[in-house]
KOLGU-4560 file (N, C-alpha, C; in nm, 3 decimals, padded with zeros to 5 digits):
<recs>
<n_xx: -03.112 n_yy: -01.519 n_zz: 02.371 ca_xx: -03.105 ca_yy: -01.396 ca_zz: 02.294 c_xx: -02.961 c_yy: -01.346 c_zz: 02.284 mol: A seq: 1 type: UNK>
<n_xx: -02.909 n_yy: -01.339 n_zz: 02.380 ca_xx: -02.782 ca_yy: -01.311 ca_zz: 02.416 c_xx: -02.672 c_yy: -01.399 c_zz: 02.282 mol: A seq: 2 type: UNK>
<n_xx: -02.705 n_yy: -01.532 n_zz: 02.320 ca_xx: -02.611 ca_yy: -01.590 ca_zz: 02.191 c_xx: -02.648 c_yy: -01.563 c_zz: 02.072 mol: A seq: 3 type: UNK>
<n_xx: -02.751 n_yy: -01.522 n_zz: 02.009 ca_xx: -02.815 ca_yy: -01.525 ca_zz: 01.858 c_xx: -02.734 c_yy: -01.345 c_zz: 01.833 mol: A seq: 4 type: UNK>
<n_xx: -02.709 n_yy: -01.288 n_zz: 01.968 ca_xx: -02.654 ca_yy: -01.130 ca_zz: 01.918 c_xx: -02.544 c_yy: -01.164 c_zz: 01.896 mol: A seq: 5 type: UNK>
<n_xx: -02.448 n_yy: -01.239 n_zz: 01.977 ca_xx: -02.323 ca_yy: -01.227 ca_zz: 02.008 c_xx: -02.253 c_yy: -01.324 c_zz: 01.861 mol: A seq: 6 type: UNK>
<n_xx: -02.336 n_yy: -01.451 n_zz: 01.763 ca_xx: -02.340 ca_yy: -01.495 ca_zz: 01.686 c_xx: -02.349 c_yy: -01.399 c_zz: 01.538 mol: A seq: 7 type: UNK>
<n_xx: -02.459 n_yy: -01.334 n_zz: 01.545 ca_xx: -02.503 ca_yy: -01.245 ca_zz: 01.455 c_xx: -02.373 c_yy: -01.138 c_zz: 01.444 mol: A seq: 8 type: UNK>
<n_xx: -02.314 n_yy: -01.085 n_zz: 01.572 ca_xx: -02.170 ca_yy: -00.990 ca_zz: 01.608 c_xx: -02.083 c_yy: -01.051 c_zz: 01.530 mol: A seq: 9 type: UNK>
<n_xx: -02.043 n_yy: -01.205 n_zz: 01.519 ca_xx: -01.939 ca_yy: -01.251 ca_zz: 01.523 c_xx: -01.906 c_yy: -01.274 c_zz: 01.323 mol: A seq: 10 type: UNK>
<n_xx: -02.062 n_yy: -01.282 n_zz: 01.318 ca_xx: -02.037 ca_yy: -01.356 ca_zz: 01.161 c_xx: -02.062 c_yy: -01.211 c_zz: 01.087 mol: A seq: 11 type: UNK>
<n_xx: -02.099 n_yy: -01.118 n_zz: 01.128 ca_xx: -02.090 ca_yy: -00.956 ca_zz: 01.046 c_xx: -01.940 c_yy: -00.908 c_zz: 01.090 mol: A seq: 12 type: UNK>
<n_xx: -01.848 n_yy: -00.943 n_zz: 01.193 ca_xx: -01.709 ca_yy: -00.888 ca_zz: 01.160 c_xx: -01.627 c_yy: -00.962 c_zz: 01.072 mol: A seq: 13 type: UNK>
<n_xx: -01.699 n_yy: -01.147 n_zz: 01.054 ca_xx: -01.602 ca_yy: -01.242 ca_zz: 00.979 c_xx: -01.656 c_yy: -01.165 c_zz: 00.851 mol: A seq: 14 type: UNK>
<n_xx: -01.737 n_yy: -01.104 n_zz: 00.819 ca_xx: -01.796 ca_yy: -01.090 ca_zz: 00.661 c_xx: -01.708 c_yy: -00.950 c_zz: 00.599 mol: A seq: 15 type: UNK>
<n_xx: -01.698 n_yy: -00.820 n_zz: 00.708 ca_xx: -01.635 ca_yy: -00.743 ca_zz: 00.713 c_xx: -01.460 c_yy: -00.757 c_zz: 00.673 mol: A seq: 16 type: UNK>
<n_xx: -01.432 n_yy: -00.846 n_zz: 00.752 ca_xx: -01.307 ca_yy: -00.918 ca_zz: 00.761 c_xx: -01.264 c_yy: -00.913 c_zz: 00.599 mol: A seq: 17 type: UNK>
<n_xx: -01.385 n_yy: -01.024 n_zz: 00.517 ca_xx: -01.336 ca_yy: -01.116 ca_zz: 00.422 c_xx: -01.393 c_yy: -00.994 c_zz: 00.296 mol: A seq: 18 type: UNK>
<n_xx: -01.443 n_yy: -00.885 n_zz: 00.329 ca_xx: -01.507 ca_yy: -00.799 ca_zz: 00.257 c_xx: -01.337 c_yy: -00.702 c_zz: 00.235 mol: A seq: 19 type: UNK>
<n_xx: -01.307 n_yy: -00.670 n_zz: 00.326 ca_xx: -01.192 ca_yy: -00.570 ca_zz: 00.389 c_xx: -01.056 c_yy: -00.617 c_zz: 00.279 mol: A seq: 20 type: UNK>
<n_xx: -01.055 n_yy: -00.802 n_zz: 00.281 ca_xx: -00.917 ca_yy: -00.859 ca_zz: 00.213 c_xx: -01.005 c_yy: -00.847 c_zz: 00.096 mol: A seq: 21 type: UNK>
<n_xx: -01.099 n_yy: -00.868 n_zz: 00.042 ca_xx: -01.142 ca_yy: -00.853 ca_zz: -00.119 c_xx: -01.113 c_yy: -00.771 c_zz: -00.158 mol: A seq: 22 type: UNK>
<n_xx: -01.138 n_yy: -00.608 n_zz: -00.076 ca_xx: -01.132 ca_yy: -00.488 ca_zz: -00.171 c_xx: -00.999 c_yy: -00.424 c_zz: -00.173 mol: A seq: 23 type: UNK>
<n_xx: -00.908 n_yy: -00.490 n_zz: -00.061 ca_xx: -00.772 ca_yy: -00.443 ca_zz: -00.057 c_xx: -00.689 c_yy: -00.541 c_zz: -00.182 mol: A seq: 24 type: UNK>
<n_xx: -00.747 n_yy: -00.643 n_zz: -00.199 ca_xx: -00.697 ca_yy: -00.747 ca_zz: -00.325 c_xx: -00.709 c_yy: -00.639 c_zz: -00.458 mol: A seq: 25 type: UNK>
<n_xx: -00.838 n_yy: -00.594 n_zz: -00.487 ca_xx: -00.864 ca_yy: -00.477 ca_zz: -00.609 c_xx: -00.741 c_yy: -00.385 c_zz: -00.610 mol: A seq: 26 type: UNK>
<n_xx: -00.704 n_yy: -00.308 n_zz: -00.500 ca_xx: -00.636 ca_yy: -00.190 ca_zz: -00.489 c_xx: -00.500 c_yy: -00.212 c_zz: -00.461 mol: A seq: 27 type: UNK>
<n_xx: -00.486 n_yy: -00.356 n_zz: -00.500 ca_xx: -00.311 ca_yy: -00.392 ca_zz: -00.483 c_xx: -00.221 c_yy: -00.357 c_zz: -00.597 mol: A seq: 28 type: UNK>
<n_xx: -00.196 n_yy: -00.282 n_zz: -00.624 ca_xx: -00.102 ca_yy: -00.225 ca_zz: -00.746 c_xx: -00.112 c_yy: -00.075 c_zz: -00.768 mol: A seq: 29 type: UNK>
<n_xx: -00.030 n_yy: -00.032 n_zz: -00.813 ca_xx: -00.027 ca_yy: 00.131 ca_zz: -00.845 c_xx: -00.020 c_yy: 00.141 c_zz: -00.983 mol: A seq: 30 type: UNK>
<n_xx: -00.072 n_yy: 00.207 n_zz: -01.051 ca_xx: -00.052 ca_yy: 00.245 ca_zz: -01.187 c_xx: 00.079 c_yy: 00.331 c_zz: -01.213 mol: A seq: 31 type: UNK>
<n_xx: 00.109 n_yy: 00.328 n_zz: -01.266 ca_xx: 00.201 ca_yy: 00.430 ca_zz: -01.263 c_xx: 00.245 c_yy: 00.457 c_zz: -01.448 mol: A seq: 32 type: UNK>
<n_xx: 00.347 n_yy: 00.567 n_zz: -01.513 ca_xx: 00.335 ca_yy: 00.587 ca_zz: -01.625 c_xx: 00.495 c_yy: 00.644 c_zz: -01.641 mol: A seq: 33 type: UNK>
<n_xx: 00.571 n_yy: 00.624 n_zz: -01.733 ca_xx: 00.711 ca_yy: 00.752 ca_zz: -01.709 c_xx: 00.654 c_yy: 00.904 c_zz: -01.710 mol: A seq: 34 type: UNK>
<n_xx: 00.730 n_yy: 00.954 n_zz: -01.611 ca_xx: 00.699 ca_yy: 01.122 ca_zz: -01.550 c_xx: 00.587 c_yy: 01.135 c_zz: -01.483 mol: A seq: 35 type: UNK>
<n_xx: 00.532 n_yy: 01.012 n_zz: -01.406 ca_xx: 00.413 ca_yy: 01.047 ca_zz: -01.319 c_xx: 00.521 c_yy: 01.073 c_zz: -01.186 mol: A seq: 36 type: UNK>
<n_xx: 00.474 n_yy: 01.204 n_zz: -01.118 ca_xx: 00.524 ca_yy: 01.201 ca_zz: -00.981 c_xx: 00.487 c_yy: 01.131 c_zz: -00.865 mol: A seq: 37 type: UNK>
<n_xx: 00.480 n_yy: 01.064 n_zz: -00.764 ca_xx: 00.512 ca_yy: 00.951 ca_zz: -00.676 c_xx: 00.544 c_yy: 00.978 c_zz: -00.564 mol: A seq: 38 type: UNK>
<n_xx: 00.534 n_yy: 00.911 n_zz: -00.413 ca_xx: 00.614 ca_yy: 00.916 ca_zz: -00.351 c_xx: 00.662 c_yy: 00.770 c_zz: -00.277 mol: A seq: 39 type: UNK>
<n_xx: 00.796 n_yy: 00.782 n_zz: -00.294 ca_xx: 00.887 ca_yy: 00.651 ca_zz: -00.176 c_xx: 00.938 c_yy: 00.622 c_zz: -00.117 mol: A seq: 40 type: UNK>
<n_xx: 00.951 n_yy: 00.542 n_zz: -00.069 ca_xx: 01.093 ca_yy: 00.505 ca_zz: 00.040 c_xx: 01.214 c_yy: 00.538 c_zz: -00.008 mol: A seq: 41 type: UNK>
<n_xx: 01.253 n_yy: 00.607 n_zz: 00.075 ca_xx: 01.394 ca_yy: 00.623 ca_zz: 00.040 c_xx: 01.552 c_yy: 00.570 c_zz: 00.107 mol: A seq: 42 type: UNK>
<n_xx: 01.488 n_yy: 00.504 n_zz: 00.149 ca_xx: 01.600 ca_yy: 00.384 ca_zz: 00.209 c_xx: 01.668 c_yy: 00.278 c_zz: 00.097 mol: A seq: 43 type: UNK>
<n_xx: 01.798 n_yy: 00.292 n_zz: 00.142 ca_xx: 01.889 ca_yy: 00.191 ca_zz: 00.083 c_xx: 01.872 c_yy: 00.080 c_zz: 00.075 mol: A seq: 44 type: UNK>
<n_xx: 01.965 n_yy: -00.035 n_zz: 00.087 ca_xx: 01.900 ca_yy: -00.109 ca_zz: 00.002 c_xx: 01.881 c_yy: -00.244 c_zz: 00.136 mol: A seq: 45 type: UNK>
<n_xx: 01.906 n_yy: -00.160 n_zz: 00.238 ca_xx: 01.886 ca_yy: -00.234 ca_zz: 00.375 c_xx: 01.774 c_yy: -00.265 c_zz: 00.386 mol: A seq: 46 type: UNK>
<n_xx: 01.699 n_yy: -00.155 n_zz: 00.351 ca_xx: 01.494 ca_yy: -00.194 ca_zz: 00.385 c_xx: 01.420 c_yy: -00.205 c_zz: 00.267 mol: A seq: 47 type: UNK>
<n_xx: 01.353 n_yy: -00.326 n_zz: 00.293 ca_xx: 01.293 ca_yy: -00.369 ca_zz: 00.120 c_xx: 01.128 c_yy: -00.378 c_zz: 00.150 mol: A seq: 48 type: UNK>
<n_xx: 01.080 n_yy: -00.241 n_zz: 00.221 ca_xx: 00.986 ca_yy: -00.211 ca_zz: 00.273 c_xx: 00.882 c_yy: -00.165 c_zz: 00.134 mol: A seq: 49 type: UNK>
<n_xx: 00.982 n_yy: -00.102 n_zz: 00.048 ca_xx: 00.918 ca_yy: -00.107 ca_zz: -00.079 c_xx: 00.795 c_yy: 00.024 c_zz: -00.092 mol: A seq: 50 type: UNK>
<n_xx: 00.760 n_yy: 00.110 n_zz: -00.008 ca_xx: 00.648 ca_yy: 00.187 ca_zz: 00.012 c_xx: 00.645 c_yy: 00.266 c_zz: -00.097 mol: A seq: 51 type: UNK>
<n_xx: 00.532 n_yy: 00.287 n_zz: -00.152 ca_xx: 00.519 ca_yy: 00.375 ca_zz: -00.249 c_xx: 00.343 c_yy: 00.454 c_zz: -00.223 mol: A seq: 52 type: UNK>
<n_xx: 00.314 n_yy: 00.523 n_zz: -00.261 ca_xx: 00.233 ca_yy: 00.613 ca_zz: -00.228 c_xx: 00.171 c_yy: 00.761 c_zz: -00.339 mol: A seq: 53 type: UNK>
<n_xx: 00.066 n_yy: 00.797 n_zz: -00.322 ca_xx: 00.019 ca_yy: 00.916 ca_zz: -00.400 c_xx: 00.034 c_yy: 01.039 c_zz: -00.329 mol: A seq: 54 type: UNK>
<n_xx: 00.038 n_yy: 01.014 n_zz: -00.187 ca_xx: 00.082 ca_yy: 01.159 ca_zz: -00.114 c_xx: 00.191 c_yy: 01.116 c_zz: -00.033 mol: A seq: 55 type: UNK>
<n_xx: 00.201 n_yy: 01.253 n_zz: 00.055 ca_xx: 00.394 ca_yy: 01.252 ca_zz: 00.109 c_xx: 00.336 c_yy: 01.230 c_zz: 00.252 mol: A seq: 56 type: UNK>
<n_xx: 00.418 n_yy: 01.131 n_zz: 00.291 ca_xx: 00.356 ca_yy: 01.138 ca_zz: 00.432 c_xx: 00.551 c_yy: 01.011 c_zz: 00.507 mol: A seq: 57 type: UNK>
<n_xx: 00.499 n_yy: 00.954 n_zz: 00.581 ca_xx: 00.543 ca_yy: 00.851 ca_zz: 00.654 c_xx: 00.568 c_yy: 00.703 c_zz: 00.569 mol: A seq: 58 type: UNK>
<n_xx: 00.678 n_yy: 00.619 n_zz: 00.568 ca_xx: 00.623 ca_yy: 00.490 ca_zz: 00.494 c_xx: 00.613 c_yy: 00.420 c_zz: 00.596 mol: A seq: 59 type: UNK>
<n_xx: 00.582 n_yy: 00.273 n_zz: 00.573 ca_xx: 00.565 ca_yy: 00.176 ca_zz: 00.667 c_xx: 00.681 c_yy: 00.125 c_zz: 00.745 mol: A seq: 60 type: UNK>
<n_xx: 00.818 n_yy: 00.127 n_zz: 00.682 ca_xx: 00.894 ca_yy: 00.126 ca_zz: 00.769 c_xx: 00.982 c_yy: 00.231 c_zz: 00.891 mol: A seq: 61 type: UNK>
<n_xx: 00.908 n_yy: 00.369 n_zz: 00.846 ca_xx: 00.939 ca_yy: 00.474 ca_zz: 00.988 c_xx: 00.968 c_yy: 00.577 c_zz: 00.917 mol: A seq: 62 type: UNK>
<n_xx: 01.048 n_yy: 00.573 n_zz: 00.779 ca_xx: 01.143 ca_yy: 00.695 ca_zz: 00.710 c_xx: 00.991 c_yy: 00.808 c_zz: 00.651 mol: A seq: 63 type: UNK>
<n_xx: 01.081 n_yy: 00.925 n_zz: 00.584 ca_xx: 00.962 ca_yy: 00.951 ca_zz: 00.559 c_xx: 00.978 c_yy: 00.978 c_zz: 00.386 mol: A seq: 64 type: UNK>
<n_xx: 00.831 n_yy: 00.946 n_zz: 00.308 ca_xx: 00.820 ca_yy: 00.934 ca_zz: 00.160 c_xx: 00.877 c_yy: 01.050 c_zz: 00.129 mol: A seq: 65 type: UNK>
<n_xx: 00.964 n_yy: 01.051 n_zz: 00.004 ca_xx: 00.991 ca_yy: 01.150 ca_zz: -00.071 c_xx: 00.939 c_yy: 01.165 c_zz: -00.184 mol: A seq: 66 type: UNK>
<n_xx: 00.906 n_yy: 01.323 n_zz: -00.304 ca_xx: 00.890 ca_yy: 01.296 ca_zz: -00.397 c_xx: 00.983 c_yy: 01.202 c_zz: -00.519 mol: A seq: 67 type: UNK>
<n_xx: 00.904 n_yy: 01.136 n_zz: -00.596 ca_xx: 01.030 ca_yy: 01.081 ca_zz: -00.687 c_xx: 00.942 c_yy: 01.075 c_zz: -00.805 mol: A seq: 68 type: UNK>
<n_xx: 00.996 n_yy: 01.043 n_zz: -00.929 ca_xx: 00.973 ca_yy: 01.083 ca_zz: -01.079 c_xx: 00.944 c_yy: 00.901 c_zz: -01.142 mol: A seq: 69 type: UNK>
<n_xx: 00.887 n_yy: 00.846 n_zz: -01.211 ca_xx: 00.905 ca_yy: 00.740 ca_zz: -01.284 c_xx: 00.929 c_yy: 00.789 c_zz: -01.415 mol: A seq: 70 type: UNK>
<n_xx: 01.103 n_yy: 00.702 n_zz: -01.416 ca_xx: 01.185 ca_yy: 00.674 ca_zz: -01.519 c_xx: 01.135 c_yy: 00.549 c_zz: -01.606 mol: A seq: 71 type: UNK>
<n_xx: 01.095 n_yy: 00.513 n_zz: -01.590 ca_xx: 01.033 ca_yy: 00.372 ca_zz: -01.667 c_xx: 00.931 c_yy: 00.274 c_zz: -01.598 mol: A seq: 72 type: UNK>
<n_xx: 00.817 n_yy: 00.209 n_zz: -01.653 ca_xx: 00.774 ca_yy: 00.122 ca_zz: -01.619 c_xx: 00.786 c_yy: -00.026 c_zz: -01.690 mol: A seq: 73 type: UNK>
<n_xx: 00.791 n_yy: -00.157 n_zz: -01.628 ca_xx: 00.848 ca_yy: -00.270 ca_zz: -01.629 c_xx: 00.704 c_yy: -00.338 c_zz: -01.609 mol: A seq: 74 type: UNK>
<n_xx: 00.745 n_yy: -00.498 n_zz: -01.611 ca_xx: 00.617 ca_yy: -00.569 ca_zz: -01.609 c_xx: 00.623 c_yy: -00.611 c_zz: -01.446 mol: A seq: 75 type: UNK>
<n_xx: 00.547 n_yy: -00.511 n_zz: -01.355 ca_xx: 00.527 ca_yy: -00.584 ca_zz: -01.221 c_xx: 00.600 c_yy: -00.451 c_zz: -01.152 mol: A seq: 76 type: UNK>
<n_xx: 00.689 n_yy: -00.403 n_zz: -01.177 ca_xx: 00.802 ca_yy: -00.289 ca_zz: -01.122 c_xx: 00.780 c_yy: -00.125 c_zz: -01.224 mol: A seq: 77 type: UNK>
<n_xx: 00.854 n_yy: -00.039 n_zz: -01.148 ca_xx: 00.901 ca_yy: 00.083 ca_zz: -01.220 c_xx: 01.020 c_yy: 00.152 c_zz: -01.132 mol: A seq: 78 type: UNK>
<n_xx: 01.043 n_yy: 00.170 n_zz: -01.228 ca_xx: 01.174 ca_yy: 00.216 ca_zz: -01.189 c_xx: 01.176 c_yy: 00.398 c_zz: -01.182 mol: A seq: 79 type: UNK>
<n_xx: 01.243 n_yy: 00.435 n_zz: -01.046 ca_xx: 01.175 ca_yy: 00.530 ca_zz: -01.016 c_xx: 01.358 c_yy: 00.612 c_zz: -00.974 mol: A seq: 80 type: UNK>
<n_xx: 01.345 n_yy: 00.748 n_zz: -00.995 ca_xx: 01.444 ca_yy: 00.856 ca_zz: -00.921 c_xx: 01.367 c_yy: 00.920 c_zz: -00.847 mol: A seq: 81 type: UNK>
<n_xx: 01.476 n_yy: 00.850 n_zz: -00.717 ca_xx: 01.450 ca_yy: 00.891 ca_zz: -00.569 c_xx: 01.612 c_yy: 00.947 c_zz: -00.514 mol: A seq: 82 type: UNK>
<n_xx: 01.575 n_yy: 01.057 n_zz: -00.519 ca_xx: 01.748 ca_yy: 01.103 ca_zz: -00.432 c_xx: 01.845 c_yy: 01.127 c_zz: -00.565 mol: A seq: 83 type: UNK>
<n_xx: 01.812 n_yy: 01.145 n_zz: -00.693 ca_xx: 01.908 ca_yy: 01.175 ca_zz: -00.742 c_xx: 01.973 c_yy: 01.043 c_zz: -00.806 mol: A seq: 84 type: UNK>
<n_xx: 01.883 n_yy: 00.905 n_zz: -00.774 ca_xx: 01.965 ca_yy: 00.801 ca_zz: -00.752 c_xx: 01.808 c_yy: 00.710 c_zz: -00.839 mol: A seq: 85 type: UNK>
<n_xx: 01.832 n_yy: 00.611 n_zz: -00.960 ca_xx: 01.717 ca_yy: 00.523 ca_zz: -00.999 c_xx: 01.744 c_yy: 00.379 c_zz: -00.915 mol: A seq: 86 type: UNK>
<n_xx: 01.583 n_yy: 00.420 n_zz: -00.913 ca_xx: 01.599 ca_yy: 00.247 ca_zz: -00.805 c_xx: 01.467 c_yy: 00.228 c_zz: -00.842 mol: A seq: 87 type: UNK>
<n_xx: 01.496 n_yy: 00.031 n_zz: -00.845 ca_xx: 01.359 ca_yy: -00.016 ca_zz: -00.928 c_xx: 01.218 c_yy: -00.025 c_zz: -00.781 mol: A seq: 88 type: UNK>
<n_xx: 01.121 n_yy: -00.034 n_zz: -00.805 ca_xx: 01.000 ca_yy: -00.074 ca_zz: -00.661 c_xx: 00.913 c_yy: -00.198 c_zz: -00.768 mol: A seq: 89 type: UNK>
<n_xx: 00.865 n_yy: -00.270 n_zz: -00.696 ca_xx: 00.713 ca_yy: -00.343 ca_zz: -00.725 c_xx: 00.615 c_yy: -00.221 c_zz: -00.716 mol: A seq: 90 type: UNK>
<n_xx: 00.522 n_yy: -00.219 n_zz: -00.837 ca_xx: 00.416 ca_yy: -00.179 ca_zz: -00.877 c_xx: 00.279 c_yy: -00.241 c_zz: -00.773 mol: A seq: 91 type: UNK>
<n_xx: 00.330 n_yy: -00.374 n_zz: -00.713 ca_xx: 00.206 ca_yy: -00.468 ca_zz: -00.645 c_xx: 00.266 c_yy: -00.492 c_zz: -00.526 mol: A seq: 92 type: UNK>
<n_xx: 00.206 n_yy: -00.450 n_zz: -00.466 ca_xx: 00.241 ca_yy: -00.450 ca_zz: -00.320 c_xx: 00.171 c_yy: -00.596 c_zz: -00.240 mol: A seq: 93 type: UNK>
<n_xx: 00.259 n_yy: -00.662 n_zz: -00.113 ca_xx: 00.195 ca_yy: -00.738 ca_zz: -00.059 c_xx: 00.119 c_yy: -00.676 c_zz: 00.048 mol: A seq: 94 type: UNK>
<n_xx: 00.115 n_yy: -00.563 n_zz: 00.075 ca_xx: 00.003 ca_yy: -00.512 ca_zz: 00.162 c_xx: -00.034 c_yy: -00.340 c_zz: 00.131 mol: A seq: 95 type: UNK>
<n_xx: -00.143 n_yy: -00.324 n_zz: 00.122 ca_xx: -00.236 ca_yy: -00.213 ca_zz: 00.018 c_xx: -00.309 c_yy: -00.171 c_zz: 00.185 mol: A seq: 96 type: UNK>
<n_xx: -00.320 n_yy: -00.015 n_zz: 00.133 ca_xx: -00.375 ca_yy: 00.078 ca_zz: 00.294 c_xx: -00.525 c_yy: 00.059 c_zz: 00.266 mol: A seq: 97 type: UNK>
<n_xx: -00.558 n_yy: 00.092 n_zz: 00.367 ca_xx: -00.747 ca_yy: 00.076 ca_zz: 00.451 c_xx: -00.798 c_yy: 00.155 c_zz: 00.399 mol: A seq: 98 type: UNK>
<n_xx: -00.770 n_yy: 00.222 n_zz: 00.305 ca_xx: -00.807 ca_yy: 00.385 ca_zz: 00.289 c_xx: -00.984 c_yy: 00.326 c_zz: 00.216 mol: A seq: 99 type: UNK>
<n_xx: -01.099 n_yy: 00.444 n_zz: 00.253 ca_xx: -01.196 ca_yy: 00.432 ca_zz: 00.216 c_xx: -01.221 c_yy: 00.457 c_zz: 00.018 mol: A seq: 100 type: UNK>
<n_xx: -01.301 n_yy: 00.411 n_zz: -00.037 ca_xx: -01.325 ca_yy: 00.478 ca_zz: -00.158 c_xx: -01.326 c_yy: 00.597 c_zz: -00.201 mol: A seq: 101 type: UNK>
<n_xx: -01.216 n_yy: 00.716 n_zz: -00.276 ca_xx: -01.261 ca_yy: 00.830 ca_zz: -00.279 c_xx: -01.167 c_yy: 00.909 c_zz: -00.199 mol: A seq: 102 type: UNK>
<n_xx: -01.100 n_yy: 00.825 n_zz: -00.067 ca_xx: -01.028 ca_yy: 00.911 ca_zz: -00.027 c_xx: -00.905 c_yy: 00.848 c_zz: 00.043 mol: A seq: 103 type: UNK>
<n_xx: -00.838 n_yy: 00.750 n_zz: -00.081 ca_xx: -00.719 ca_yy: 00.664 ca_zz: -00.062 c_xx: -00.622 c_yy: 00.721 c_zz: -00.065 mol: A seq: 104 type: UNK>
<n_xx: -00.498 n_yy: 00.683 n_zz: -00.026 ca_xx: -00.361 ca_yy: 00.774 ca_zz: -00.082 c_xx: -00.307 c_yy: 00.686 c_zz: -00.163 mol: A seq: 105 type: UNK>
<n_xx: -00.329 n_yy: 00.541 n_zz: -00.184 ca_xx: -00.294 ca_yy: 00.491 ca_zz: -00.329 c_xx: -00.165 c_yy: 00.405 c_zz: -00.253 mol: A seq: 106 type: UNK>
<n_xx: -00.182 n_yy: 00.384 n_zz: -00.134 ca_xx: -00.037 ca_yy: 00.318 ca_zz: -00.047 c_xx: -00.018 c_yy: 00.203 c_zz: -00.058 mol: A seq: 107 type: UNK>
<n_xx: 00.122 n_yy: 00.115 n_zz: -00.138 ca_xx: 00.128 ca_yy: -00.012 ca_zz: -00.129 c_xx: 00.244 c_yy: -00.049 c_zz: -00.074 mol: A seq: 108 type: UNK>
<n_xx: 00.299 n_yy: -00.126 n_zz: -00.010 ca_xx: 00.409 ca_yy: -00.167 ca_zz: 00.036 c_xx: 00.447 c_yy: -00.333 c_zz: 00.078 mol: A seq: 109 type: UNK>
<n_xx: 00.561 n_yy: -00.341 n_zz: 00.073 ca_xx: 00.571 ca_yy: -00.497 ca_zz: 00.072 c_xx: 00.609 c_yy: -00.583 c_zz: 00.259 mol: A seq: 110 type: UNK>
<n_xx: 00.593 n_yy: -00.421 n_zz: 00.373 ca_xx: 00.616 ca_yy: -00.473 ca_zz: 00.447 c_xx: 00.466 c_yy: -00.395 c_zz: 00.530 mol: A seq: 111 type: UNK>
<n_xx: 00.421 n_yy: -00.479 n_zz: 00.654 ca_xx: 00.344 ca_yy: -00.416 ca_zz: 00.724 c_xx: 00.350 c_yy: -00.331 c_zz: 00.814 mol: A seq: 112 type: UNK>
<n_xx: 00.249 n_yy: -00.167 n_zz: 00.828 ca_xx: 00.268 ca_yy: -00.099 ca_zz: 00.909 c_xx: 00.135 c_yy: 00.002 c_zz: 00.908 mol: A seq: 113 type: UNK>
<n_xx: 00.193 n_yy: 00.155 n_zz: 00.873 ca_xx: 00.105 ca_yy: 00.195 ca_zz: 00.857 c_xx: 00.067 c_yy: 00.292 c_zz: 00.744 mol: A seq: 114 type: UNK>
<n_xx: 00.007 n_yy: 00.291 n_zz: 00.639 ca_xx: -00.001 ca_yy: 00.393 ca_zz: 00.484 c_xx: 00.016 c_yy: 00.529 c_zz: 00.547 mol: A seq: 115 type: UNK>
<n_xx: 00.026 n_yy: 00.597 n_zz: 00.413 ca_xx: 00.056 ca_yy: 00.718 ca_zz: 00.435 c_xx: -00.023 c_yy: 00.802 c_zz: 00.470 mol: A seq: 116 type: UNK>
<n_xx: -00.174 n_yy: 00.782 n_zz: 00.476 ca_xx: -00.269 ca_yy: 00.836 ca_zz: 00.555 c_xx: -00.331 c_yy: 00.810 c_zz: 00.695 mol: A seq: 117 type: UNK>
<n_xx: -00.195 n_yy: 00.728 n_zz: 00.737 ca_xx: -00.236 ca_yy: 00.714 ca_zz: 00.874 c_xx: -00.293 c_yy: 00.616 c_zz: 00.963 mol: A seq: 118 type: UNK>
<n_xx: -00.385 n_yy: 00.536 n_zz: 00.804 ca_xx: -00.467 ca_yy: 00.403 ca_zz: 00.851 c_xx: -00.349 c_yy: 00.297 c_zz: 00.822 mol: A seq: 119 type: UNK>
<n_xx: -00.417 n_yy: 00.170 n_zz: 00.869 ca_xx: -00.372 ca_yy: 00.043 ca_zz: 00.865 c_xx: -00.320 c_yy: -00.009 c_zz: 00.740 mol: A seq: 120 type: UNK>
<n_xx: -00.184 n_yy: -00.050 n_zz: 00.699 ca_xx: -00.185 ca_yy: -00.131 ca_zz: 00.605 c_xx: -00.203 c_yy: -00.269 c_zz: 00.614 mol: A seq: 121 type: UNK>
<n_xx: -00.323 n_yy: -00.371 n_zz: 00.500 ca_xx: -00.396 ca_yy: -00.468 ca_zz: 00.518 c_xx: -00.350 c_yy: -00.590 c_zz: 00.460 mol: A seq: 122 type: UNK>
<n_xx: -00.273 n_yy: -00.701 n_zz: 00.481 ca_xx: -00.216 ca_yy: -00.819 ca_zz: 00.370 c_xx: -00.322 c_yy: -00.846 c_zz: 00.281 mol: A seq: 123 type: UNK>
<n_xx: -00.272 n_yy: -00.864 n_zz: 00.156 ca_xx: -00.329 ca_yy: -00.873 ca_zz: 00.078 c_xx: -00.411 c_yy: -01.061 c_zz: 00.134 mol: A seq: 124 type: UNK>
<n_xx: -00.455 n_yy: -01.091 n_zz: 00.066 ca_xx: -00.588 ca_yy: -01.164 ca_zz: 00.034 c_xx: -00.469 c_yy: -01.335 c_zz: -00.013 mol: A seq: 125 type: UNK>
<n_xx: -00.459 n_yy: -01.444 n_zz: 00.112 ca_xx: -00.362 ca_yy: -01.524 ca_zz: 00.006 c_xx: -00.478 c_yy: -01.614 c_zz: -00.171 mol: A seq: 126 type: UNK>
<n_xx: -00.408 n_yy: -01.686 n_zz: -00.247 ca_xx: -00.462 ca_yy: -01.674 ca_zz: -00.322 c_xx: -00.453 c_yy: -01.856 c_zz: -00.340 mol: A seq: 127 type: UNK>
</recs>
């Protein structure tokens, strides 16, 4: 009995698992539009952490998101004023936050840590 639970345990977290990289695959990209407000990393050009976000919080590499404006959108990128200063981001992030349906902050970033709501950011899904 013991093994048929501990089996049954094992193949509902692998399903969870492969459920978890599917729906973070959906939510890998940000929409974005010129004059939608945003928030990003605002690090130079040392950290290519790339974080971008719908609320203000923390990015994945430690700094914390600022508001910024999109100046243009590109195929894959937008180019965004942050600081007074345009700097281009990826629109598609290689790792998208845990956030539940309904109550995401829209967090993508190209390095791993943690979204701006606090949860886990998840690698995307390889392909």
């Amino acid at each position: 009995m013991k093994k048929i639970l501990s089996t049954a345990a094992a193949a509902a977290v692998l399903v969870l698992v492969f459920a978890t990289f599917l729906l973070a695959d959906a939510r890998a990209t940000i929409d974005l539009a010129p004059g939608d407000e945003v928030y990003a990393c605002k690090c130079g050009p040392e950290c290519d952490c790339g974080t971008l976000s719908r609320v203000a919080n923390i990015c994945s590499c430690g700094m914390d998101l600022v508001r910024a404006r999109v100046v243009s959108v590109g195929e894959g990128t937008a180019t965004l004023l942050v600081g007074g200063k345009e700097k281009i981001f990826k629109t598609t992030g290689r790792y998208v936050c845990a956030c539940r349906e309904g109550s995401c902050c829209g967090t993508i970033s190209q390095k791993p840590g943690k979204c701006a709501c606090g949860r886990i950011i998840l690698p995307l899904a390889p392909r």
